[in-house]
C-alpha positions as CSV (number, residue, x, y, z in Angstrom):
1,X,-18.4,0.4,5.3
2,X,-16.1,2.7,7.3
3,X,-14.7,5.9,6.4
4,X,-11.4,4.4,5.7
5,X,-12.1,1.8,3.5
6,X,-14.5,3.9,1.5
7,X,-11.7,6.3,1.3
8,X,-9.2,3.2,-0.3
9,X,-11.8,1.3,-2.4
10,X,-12.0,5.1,-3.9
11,X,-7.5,5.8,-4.3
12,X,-8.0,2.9,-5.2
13,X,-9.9,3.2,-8.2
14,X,-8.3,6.3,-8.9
15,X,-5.0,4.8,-9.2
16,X,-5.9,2.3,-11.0
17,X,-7.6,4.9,-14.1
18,X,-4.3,6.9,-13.9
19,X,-2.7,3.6,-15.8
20,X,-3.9,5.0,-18.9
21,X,-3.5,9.0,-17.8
22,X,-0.2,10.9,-19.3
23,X,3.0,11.3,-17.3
24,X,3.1,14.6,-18.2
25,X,0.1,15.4,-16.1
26,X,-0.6,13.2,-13.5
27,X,2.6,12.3,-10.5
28,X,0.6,8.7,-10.6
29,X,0.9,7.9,-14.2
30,X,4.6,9.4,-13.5
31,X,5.4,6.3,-10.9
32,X,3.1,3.6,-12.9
33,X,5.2,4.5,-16.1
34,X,8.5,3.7,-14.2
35,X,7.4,0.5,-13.0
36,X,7.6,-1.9,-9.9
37,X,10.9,-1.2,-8.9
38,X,10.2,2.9,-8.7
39,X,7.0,2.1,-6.8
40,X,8.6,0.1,-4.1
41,X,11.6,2.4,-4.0
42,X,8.6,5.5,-3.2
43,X,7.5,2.9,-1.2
44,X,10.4,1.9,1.1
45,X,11.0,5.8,1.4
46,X,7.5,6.2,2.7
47,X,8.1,3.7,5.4
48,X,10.9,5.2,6.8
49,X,8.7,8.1,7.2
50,X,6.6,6.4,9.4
51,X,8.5,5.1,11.3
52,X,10.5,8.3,11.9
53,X,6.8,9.9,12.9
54,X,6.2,7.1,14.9
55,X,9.1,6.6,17.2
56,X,9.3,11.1,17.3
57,X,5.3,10.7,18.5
58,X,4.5,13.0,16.1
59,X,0.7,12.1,16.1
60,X,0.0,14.3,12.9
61,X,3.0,13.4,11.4
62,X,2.3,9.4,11.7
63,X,-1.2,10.3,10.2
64,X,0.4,12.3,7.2
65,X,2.9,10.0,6.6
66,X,0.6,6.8,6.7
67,X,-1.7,8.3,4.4
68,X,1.8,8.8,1.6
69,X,2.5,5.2,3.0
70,X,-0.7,3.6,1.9
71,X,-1.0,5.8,-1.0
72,X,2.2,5.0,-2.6
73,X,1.8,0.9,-1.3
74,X,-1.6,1.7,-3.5
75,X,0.6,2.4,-6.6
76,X,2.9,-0.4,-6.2
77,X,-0.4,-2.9,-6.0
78,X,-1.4,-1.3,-9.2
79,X,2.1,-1.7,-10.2
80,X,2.3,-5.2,-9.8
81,X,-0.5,-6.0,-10.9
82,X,-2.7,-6.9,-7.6
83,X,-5.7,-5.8,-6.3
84,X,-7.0,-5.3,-3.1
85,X,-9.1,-8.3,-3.5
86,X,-5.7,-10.3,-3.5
87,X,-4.6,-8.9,-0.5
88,X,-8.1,-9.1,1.1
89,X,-8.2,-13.5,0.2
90,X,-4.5,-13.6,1.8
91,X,-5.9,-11.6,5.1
92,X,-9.1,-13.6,5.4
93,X,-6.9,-17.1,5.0
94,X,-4.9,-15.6,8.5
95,X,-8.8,-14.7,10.3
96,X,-8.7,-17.1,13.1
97,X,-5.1,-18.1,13.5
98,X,-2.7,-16.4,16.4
99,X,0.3,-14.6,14.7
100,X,2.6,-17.2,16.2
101,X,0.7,-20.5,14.7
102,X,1.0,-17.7,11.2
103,X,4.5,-17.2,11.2
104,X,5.3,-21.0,11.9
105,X,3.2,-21.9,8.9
106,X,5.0,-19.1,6.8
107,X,8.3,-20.6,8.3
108,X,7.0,-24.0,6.5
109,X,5.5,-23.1,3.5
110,X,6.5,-23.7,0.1
């Protein structure tokens, strides 16, 4: 397992304890208490971070901001309701298709 996904599988769990923490004391419980839509808002904020990062090539910067990105995508999972497992089944249905034959089957799926 690499360094990064030991890393996740650990946020991960931690996130997903913080469910039952107190908003008082923990900024997770905070953004699972207000729900889906305040987790993607943190979310969408995050991403324009990165990008900003990116296009400045601010090397660090893109690092730092990717790690709030994946953090706070984390929370909205958790949000939501879906693991990483359910992200992992959707990514392994896409292992062995080009990204062109995936988008024309997104473009045609129920």
């Amino acid at each position: 397992m690499s360094r990064f996904s030991t890393t996740l599988a650990r946020l991960a769990k931690t996130i997903e304890s913080r469910k039952t923490a107190d908003p008082e004391s923990s900024y997770t419980a905070q953004l699972l208490s207000q729900g889906v839509e305040r987790a993607a808002k943190k979310l969408g904020e995050e991403s324009v971070e990165v990008v900003i990062a990116a296009v400045q090539r601010d090397k660090d910067g893109l690092a730092a901001e990717s790690a709030d990105l994946i953090y706070h995508w984390l929370v909205l999972l958790a949000a939501a309701g879906v693991s990483l497992d359910d992200v992992a089944s959707w990514l392994e249905s896409r292992e062995g298709r080009s990204g062109l034959e995936e988008k024309a089957w997104r473009g045609h799926a129920p």
